[in-house]
N, CA, C and O atoms as a GROMACS GRO file, in nm:
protein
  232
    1UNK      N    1  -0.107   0.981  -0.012
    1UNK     CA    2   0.019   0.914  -0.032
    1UNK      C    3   0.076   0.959  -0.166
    1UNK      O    4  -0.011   0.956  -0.253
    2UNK      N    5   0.223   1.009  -0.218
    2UNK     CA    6   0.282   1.054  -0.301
    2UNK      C    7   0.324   0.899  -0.357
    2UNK      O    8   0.352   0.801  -0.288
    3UNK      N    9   0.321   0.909  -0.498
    3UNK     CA   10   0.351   0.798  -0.596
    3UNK      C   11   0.486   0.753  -0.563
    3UNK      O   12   0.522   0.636  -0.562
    4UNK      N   13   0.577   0.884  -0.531
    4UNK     CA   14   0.743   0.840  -0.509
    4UNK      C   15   0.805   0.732  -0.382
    4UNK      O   16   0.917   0.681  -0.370
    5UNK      N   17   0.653   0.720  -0.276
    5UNK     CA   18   0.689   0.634  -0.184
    5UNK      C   19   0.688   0.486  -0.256
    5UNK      O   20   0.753   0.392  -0.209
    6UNK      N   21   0.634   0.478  -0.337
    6UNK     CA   22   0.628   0.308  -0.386
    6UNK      C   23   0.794   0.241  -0.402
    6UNK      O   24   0.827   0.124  -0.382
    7UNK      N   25   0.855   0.319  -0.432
    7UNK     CA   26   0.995   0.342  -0.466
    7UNK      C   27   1.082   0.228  -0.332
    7UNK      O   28   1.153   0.132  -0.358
    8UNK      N   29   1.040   0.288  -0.172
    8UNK     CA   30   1.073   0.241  -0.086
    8UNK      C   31   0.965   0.173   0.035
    8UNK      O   32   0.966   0.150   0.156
    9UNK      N   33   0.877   0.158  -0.077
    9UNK     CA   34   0.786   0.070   0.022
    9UNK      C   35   0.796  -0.100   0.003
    9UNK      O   36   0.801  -0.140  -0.113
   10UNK      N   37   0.800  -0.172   0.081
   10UNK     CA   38   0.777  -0.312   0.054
   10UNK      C   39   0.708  -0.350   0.157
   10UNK      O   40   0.712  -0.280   0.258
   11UNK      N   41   0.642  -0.449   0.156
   11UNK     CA   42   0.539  -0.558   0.254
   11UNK      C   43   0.589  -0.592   0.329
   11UNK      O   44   0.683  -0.667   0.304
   12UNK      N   45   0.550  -0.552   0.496
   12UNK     CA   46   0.601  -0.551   0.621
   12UNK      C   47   0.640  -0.691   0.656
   12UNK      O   48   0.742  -0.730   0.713
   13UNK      N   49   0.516  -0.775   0.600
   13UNK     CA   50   0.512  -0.910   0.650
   13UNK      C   51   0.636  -1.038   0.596
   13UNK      O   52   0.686  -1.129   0.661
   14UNK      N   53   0.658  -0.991   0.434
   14UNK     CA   54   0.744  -1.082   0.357
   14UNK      C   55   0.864  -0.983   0.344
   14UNK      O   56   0.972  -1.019   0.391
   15UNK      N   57   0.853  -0.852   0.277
   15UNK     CA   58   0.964  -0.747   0.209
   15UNK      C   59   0.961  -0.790   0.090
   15UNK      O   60   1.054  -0.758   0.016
   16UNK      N   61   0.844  -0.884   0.034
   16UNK     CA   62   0.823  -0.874  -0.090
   16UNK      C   63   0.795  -0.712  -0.218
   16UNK      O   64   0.826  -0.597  -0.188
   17UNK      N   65   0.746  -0.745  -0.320
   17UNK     CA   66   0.700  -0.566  -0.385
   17UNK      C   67   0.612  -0.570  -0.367
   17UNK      O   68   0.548  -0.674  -0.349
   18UNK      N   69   0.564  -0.445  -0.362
   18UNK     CA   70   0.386  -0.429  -0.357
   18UNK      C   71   0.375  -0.348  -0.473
   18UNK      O   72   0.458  -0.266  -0.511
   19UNK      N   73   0.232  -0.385  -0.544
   19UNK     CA   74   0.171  -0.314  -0.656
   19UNK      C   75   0.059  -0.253  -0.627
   19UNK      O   76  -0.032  -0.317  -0.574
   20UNK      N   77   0.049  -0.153  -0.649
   20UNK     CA   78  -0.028   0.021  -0.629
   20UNK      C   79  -0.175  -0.078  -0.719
   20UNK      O   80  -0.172  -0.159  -0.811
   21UNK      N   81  -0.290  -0.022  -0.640
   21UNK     CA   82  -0.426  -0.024  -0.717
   21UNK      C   83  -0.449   0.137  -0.662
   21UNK      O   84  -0.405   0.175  -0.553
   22UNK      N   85  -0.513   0.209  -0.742
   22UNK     CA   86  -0.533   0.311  -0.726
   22UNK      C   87  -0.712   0.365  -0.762
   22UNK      O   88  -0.752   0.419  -0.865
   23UNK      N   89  -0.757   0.343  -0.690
   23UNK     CA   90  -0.941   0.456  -0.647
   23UNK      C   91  -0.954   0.556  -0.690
   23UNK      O   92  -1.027   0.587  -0.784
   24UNK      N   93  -0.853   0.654  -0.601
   24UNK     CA   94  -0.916   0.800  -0.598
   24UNK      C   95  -0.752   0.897  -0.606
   24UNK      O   96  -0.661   0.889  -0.525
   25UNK      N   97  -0.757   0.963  -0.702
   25UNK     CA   98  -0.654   1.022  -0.655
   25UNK      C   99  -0.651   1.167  -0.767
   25UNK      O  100  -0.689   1.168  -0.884
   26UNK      N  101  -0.610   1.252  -0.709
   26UNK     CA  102  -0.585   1.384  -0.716
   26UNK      C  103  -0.448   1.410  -0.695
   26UNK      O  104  -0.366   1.346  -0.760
   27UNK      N  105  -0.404   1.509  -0.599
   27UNK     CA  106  -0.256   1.555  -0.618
   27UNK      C  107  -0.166   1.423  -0.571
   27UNK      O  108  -0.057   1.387  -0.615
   28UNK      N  109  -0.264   1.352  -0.449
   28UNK     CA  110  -0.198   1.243  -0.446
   28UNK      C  111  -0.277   1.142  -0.432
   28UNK      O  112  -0.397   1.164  -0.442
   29UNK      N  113  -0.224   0.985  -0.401
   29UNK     CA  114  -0.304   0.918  -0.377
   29UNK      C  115  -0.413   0.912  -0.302
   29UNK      O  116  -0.364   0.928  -0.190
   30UNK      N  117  -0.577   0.895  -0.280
   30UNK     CA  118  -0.635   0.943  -0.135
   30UNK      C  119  -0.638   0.775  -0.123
   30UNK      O  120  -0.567   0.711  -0.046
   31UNK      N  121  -0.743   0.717  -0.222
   31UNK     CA  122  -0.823   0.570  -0.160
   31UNK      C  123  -0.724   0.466  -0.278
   31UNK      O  124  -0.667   0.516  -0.375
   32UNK      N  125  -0.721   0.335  -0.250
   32UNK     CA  126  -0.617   0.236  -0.308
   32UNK      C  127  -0.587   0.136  -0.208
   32UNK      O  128  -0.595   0.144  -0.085
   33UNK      N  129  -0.555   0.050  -0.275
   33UNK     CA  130  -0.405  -0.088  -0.241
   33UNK      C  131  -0.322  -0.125  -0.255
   33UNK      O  132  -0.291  -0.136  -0.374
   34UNK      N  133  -0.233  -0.167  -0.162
   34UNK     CA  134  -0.157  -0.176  -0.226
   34UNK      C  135  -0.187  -0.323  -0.191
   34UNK      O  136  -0.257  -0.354  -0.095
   35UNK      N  137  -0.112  -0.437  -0.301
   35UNK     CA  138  -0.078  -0.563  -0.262
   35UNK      C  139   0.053  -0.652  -0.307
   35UNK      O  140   0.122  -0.643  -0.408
   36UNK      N  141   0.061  -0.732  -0.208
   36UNK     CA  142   0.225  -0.796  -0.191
   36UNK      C  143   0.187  -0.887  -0.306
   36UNK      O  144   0.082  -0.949  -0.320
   37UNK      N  145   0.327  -0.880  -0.412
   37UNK     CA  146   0.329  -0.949  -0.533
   37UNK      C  147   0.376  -1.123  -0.455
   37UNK      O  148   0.351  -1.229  -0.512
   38UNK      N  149   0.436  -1.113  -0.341
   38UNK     CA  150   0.486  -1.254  -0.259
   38UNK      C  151   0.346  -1.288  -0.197
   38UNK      O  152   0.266  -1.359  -0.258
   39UNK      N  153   0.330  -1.256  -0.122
   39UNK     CA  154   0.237  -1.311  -0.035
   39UNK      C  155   0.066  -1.320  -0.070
   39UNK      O  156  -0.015  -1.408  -0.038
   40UNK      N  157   0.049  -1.212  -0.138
   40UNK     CA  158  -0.093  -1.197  -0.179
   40UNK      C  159  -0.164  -1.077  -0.029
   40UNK      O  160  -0.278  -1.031  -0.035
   41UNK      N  161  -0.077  -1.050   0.076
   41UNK     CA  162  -0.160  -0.946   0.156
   41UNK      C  163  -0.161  -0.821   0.112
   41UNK      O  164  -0.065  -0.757   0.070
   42UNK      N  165  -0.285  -0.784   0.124
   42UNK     CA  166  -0.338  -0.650   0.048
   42UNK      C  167  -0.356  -0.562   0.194
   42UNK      O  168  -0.412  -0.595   0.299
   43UNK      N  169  -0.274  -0.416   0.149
   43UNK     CA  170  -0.281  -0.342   0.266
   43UNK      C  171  -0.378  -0.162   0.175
   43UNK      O  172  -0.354  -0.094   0.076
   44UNK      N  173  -0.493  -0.160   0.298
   44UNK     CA  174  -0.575  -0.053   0.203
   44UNK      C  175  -0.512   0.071   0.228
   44UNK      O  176  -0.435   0.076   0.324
   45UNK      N  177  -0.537   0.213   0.130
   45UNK     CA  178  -0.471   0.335   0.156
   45UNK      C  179  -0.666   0.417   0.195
   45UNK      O  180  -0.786   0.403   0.173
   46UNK      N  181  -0.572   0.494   0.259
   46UNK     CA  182  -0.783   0.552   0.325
   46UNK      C  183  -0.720   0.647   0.344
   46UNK      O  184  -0.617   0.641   0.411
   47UNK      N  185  -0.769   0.775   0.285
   47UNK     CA  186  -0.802   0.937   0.337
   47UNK      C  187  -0.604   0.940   0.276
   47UNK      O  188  -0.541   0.928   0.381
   48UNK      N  189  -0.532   0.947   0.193
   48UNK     CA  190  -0.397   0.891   0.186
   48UNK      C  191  -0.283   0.866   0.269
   48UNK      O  192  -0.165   0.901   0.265
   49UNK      N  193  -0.367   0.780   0.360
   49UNK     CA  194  -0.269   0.729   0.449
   49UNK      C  195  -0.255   0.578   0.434
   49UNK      O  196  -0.354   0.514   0.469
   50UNK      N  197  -0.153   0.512   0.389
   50UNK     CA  198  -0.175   0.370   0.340
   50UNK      C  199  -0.144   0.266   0.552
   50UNK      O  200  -0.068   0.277   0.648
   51UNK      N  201  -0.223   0.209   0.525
   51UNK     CA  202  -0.233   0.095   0.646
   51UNK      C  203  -0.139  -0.012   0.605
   51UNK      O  204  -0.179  -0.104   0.535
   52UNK      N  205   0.033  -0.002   0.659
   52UNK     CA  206   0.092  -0.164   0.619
   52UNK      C  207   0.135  -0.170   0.776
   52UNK      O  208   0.246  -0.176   0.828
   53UNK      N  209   0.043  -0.167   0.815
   53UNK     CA  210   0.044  -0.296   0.971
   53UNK      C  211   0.028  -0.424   0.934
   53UNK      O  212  -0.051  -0.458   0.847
   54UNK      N  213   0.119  -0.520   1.011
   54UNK     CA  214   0.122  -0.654   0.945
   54UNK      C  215  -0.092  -0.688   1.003
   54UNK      O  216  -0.173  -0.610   1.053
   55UNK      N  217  -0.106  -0.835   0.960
   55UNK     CA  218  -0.241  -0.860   0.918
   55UNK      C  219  -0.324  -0.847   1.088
   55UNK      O  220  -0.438  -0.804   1.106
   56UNK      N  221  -0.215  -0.904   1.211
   56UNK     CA  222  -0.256  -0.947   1.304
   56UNK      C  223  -0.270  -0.834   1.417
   56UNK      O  224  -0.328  -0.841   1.525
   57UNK      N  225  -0.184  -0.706   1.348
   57UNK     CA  226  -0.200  -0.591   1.423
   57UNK      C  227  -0.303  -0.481   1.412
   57UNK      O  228  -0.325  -0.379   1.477
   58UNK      N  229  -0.368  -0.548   1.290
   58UNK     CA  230  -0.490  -0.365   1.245
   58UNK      C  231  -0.608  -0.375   1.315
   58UNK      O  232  -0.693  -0.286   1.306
   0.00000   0.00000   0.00000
């Protein structure tokens, strides 16, 4: 995942912000979280593909 998506990402569930935790990263993000500053749901990033399926769909 490239840093510049944070820009237009928000939390599927509220459209609250989400704040970047970041693991592993090299050219781009690989491993991380992100989590909703509203709600408190934390969506994980794996291999850098971030998972924001709401909670009831993953």
């Amino acid at each position: 995942m490239k840093r510049d998506l944070m820009e237009i990402l928000c939390c599927p569930v509220c459209k609250g912000d989400l704040e970047l935790e970041v693991d592993v990263e090299e050219e781009e993000i690989l491993e991380g979280k992100l989590i909703c500053n509203s709600c408190n749901e934390v969506y994980e990033i794996k291999e850098g593909i971030p998972n924001l399926l709401p909670p009831d769909l993953r």
